[in-house]
C-alpha positions as CSV (number, residue, x, y, z in Angstrom):
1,X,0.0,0.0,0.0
2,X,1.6,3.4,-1.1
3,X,1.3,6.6,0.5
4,X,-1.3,7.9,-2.0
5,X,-3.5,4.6,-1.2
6,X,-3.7,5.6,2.8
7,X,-4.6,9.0,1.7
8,X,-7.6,7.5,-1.0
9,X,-11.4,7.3,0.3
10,X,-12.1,5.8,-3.2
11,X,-12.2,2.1,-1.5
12,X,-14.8,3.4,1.4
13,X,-17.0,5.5,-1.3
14,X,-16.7,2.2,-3.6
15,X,-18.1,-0.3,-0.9
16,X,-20.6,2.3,0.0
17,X,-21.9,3.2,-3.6
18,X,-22.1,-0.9,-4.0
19,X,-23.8,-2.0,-0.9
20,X,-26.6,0.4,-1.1
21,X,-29.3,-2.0,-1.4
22,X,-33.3,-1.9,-1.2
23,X,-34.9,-3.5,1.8
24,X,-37.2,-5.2,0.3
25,X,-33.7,-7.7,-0.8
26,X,-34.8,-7.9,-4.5
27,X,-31.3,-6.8,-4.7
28,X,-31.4,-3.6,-7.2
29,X,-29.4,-0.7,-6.3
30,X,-31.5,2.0,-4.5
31,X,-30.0,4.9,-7.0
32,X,-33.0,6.6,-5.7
33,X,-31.7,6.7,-1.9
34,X,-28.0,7.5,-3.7
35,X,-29.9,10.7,-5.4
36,X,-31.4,11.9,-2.2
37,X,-28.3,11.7,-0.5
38,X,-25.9,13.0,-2.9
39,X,-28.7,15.4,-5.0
40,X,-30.4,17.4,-2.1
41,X,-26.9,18.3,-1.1
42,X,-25.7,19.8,-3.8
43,X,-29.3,22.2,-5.1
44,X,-29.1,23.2,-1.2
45,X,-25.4,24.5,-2.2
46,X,-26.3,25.9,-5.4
47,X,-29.3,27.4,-4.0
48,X,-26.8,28.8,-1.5
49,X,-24.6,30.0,-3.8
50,X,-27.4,31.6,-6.4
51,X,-29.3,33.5,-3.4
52,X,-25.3,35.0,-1.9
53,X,-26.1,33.6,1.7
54,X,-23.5,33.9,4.2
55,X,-22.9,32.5,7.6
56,X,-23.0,35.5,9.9
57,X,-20.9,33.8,12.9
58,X,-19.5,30.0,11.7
59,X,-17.6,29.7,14.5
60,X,-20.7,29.2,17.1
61,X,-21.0,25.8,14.5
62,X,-17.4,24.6,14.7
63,X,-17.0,23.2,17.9
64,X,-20.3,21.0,17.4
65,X,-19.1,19.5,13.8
66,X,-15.9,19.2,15.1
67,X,-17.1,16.9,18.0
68,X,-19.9,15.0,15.6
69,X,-16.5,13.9,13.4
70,X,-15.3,12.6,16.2
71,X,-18.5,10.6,17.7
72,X,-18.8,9.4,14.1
73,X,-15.6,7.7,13.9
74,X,-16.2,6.4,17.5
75,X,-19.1,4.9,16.7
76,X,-17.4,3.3,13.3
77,X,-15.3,1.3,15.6
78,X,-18.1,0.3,17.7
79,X,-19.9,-1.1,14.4
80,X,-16.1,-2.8,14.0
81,X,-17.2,-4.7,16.9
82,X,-20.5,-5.6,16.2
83,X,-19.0,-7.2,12.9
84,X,-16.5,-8.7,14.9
85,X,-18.9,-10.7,17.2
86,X,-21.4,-11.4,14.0
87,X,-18.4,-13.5,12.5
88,X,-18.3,-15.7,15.5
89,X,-22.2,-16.6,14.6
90,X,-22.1,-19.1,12.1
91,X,-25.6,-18.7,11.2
92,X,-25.6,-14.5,10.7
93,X,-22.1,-14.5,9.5
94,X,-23.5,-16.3,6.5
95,X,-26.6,-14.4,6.2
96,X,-25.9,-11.8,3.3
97,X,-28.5,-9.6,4.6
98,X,-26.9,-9.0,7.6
99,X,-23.0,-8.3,6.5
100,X,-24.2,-5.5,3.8
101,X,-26.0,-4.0,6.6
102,X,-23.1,-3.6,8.2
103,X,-21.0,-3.0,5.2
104,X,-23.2,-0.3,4.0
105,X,-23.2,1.3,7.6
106,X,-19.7,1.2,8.4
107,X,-18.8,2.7,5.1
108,X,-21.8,5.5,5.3
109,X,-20.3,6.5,8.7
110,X,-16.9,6.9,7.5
111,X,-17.7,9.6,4.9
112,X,-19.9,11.2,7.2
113,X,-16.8,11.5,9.6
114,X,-14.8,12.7,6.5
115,X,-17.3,15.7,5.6
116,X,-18.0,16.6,9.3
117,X,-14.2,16.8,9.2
118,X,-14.5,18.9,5.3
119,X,-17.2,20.5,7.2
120,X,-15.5,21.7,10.3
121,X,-12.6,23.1,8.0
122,X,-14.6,25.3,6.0
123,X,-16.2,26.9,9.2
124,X,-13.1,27.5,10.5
125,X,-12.0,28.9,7.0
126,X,-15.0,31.1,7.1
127,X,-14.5,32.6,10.4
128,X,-10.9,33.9,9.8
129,X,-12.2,35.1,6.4
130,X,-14.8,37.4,7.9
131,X,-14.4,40.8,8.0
132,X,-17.0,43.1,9.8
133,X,-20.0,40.9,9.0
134,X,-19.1,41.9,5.3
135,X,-20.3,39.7,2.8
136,X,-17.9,39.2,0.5
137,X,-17.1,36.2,-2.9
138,X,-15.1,34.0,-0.5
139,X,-17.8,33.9,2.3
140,X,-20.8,32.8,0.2
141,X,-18.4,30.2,-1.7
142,X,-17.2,29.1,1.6
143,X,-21.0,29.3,2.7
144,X,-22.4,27.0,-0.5
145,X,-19.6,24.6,0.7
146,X,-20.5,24.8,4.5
147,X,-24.2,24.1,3.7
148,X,-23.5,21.4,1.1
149,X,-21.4,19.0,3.4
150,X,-23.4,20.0,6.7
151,X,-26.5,19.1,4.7
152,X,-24.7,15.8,3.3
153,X,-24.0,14.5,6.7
154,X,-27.4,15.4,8.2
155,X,-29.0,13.0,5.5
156,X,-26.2,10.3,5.8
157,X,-27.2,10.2,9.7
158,X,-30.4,9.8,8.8
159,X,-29.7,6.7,6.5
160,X,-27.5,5.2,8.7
161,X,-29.5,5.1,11.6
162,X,-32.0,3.4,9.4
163,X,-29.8,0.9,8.0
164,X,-28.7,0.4,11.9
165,X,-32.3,-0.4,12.9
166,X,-32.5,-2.5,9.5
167,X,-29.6,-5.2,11.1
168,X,-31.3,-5.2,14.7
169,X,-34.4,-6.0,13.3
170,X,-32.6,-8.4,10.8
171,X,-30.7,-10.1,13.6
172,X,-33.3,-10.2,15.9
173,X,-36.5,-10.0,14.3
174,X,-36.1,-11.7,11.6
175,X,-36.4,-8.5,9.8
176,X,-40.0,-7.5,10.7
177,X,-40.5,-4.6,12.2
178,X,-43.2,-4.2,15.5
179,X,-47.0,-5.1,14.2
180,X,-49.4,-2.3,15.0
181,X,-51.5,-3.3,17.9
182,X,-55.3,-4.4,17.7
183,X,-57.3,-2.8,19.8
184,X,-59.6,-5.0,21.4
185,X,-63.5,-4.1,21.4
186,X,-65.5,-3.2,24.5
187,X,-67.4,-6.8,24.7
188,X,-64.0,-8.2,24.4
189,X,-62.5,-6.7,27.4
190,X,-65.8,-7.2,29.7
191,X,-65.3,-10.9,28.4
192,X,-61.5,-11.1,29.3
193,X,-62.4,-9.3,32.7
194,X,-64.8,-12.1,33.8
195,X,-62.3,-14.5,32.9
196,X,-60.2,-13.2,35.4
197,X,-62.6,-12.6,37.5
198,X,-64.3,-16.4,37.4
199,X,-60.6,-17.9,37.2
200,X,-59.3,-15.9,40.8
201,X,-62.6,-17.2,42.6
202,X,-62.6,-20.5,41.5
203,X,-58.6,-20.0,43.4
204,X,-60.1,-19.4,46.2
């Protein structure tokens, strides 16, 4: 591995492009997630950029990116784990289902770490750039930027945490997500009560 290759994200953007997969397992790609994701960014930044919006004080947003890049990567190695002790099961280690879950999240969190990282640069760009609340080329360029990877990572949150709940329910419930309740009818419940009700005396 040269020093270029440790430097390349083009492996983690690969698997993550790959293992974007529907949840209904027919096994197409979801370009239509990939759009959301990747499109809404980018008209939020040109929309930015058209309109000349600036961030009137980028610095108040710093120290929270900053600290979201680093809960990010904490939580990639926490999904390291998880894939660690799904290889021990033989029966979900096999389960194909199960892996790209985890393949798709691990990969989705790393390149939200990388743009809250992009992201927290650009703020800090934009704060040393400001002059006397001035709006100026560089700040609503730095702006369109700041918007387009904040908005990036919201969404990528979003789709992760989804994918996350996909695997628990996957691993342990059999991928079927909590039935809505029936609600019982009034004669039903006076029934059920003198059930009860016959089955304590009869205790007695």
């Amino acid at each position: 591995m040269g020093f270029a290759d440790r430097l390349s994200l083009r492996t983690v953007a690969t698997d993550y492009w790959r293992s974007v997969q529907l949840f209904n397992s027919d096994g197409r790609p979801d370009y239509g997630g990939c759009l959301l994701i990747f499109g809404i960014p980018v008209v939020l930044s040109v929309g930015s950029l058209a309109l000349g919006l600036q961030l009137g004080s980028p610095t108040a947003l710093l120290p929270a990116v900053a600290l979201l890049a680093g809960v990010l990567l904490a939580a990639a190695g926490q999904i390291l784990t998880m894939r660690a002790r799904i290889a021990d099961s033989l029966t979900l280690s096999s389960d194909a289902r199960v892996t790209g879950h985890i393949r798709e999240t691990m990969s989705g969190v790393l390149l939200a770490a990388v743009g809250a990282l992009v992201d927290a640069l650009l703020l800090g760009i934009l704060g040393a750039t400001i002059v006397e609340d001035k709006v100026t080329t560089l700040g609503i360029i730095l702006t369109s930027g700041v918007v387009l990877m904040t908005s990036y990572i919201s969404l990528m949150f979003i789709a992760t945490a989804r994918r996350l709940y996909a695997t628990y329910l996957e691993v342990f419930e059999d991928g079927m997500p909590l039935r809505k309740p029936v609600r019982k009818s009034a004669y039903e419940i006076r029934h059920e009560k003198k059930l009860r009700k016959h089955s304590h005396d009869s205790l007695r």
